[in-house]
C-alpha positions in Angstrom: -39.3 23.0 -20.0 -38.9 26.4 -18.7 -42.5 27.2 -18.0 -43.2 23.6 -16.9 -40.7 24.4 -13.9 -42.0 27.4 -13.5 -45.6 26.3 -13.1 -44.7 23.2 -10.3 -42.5 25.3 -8.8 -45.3 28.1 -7.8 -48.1 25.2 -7.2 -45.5 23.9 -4.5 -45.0 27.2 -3.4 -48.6 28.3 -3.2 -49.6 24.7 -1.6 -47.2 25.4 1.0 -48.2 28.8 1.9 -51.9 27.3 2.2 -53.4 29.1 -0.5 -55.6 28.2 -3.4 -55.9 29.3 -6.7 -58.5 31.9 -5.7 -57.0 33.4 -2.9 -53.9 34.0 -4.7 -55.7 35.5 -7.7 -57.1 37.9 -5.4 -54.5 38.9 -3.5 -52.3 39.7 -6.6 -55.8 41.2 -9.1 -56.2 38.2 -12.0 -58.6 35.9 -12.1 -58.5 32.8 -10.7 -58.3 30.5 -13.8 -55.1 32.8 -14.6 -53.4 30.9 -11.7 -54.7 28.0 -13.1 -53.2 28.6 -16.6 -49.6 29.5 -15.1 -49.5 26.6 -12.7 -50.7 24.7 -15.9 -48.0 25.7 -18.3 -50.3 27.1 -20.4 -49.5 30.8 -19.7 -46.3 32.7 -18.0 -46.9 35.8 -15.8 -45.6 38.9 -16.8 -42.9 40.3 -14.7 -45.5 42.7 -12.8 -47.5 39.7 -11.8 -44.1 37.6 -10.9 -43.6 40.7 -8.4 -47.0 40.6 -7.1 -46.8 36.4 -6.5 -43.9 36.8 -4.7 -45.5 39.4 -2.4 -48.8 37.8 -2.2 -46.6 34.7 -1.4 -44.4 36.4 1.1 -41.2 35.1 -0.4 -38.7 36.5 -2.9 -38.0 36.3 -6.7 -35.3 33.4 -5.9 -37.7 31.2 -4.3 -40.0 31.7 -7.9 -36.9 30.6 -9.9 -35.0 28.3 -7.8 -35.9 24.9 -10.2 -32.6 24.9 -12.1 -30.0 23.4 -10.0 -28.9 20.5 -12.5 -28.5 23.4 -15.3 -24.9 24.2 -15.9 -24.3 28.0 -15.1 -23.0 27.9 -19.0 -26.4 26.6 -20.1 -28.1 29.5 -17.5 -25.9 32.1 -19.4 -26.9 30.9 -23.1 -30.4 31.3 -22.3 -30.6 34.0 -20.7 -28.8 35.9 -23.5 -31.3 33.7 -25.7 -34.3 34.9 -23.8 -32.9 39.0 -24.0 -32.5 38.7 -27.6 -35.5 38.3 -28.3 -37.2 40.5 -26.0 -39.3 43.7 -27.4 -37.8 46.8 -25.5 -40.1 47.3 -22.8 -39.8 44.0 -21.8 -36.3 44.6 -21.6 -35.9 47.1 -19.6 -37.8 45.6 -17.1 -36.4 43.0 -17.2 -33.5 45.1 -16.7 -34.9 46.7 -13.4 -35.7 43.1 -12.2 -32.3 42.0 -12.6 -30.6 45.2 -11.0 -32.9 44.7 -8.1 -32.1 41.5 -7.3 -28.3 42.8 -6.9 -29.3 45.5 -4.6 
């Protein structure tokens, strides 16, 4: 459900900026049908590439993420922990760098 979100949430975000698949995929270096995977569910970005959408899109991380307003903040809690458990270490500590930048 997660990456479903995800995926609508950019499209809208993309659509609104005027941008199509292609000229996102160039401005952030993947290929087109990349775009077309993640908007599709079928693939989620890595956190580099979440970084570069939300430059090439000229917003921030929050506007990415911001699909989970009739999630509990319990429920938000219990899968993020989830989701960090099961994370290799590299991932984690970037995810760990993402996290401490949004604080800053």
């Amino acid at each position: 459900m997660f990456k479903q979100k995800f995926a609508a949430n950019l499209k809208n975000i993309r659509k609104s900026r005027r941008l199509t698949q292609e000229q996102l995929a160039e401005a952030v270096g993947v290929d087109f049908r990349y775009i077309s995977y993640i908007e599709n569910a079928k693939s989620f970005p890595s956190c580099d590439l979440i970084e570069r959408l939300a430059s090439a899109l000229n917003t921030d991380y929050s506007e990415l993420f911001c699909f989970d307003n009739e999630v509990s903040r319990e429920e938000l809690e219990n899968n993020v922990i989830n989701i960090i458990r099961i994370l290799e270490d590299k991932k984690l500590k970037i995810l760990y760098k993402f996290a401490k930048g949004i604080l800053e």
